[in-house]
C-alpha positions, -999 to 999 in steps of 0.1 A, spaced: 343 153 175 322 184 169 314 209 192 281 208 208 275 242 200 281 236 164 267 201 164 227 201 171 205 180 151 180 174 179 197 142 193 215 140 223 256 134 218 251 100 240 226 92 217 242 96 186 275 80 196 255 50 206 240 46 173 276 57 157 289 26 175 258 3 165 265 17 127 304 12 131 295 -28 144 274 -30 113 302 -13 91 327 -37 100 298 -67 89 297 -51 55 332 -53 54 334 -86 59 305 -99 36 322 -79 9 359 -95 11 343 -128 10 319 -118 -11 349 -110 -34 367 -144 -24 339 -162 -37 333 -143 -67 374 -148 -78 372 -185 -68 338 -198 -78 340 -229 -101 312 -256 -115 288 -259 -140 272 -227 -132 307 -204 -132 295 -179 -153 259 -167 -137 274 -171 -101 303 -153 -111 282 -122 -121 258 -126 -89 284 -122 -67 304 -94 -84 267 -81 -87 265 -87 -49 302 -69 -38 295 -39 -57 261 -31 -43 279 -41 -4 304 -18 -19 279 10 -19 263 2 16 295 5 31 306 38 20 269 52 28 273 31 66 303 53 67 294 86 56 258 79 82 283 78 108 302 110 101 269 129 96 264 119 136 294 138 141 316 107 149 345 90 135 339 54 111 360 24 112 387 20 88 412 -2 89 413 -40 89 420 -45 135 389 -18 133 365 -46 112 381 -77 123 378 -66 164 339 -56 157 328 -81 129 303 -107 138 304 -125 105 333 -151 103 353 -156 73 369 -192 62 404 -187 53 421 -211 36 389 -226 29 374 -224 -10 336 -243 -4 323 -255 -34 291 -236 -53 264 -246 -35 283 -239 -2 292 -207 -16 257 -196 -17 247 -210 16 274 -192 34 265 -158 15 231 -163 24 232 -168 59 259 -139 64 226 -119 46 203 -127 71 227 -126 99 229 -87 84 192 -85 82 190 -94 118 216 -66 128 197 -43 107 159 -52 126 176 -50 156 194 -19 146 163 0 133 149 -6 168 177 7 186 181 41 165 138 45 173 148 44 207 172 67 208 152 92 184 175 93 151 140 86 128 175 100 101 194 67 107 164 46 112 150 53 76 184 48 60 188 15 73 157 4 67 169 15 33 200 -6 36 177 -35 49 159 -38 12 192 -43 0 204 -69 16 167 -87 15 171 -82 -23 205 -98 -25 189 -126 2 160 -135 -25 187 -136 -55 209 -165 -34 182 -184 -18 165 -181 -57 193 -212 -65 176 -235 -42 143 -237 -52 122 -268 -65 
């Protein structure tokens, strides 16, 4: 960690490790949802292989992005990110299903609701980094939170009438 001396952005060192710990819980999510992300993208089969396919290699590459920017917002708050597997599996709240290849439809659902389980972190992170005055991290995930509402609309898009 940086000095204090060295280190002043206007937010308390308690403050920012708090939020570095909120962003490193959320890192290890992203994580997740882009292994299986990739899973499902590698094993996807069914009359509509092709488009899904796409959609989810679409999906991994933009989760891609988030995570290196979750990771790089954590080192500009003068903290360490997570980055090895123990790190993401230890903090990750979105469970994986090993051994387990779901057909399409089941594909999508499980995407989708890791998306809004994310969402829901996001919200509730948002709050949190208001509340301990980083306005910095609070537009960037809100950023981060029209990402993931995007790839939200493009799953749930399969199911409708």
């Amino acid at each position: 960690m940086i000095s204090n001396k060295i280190f002043d952005i206007g937010i308390p060192e308690k403050n920012r490790r708090e939020i570095s710990d909120q962003l490193n819980i959320l890192l290890s999510n992203e994580f997740a949802l882009f292994i299986k992300t990739n899973k499902y993208h590698w094993n996807v089969e069914g009359k509509h292989f092709g488009p899904l396919h796409k959609l989810f290699e679409k999906q991994y590459e933009m989760i891609a992005e988030i995570i290196d920017s979750v990771a790089e917002r954590v080192r500009k708050l003068g903290f360490k990110s997570f980055g090895t597997l123990t790190e993401f599996i230890e903090h990750m709240t979105i469970s994986e299903d090993p051994g387990k290849n779901p057909d399409e439809r089941t594909m999508i659902l499980n995407l989708l609701a890791d998306q809004q389980k994310i969402i829901n972190q996001l919200r509730d992170d948002i709050d949190f980094a208001m509340k301990k005055g980083d306005a910095g991290t609070n537009n960037f995930l809100t950023e981060v939170i029209e990402k993931h509402e995007k790839m939200a609309w493009m799953l749930r898009a399969h199911f409708a009438e």
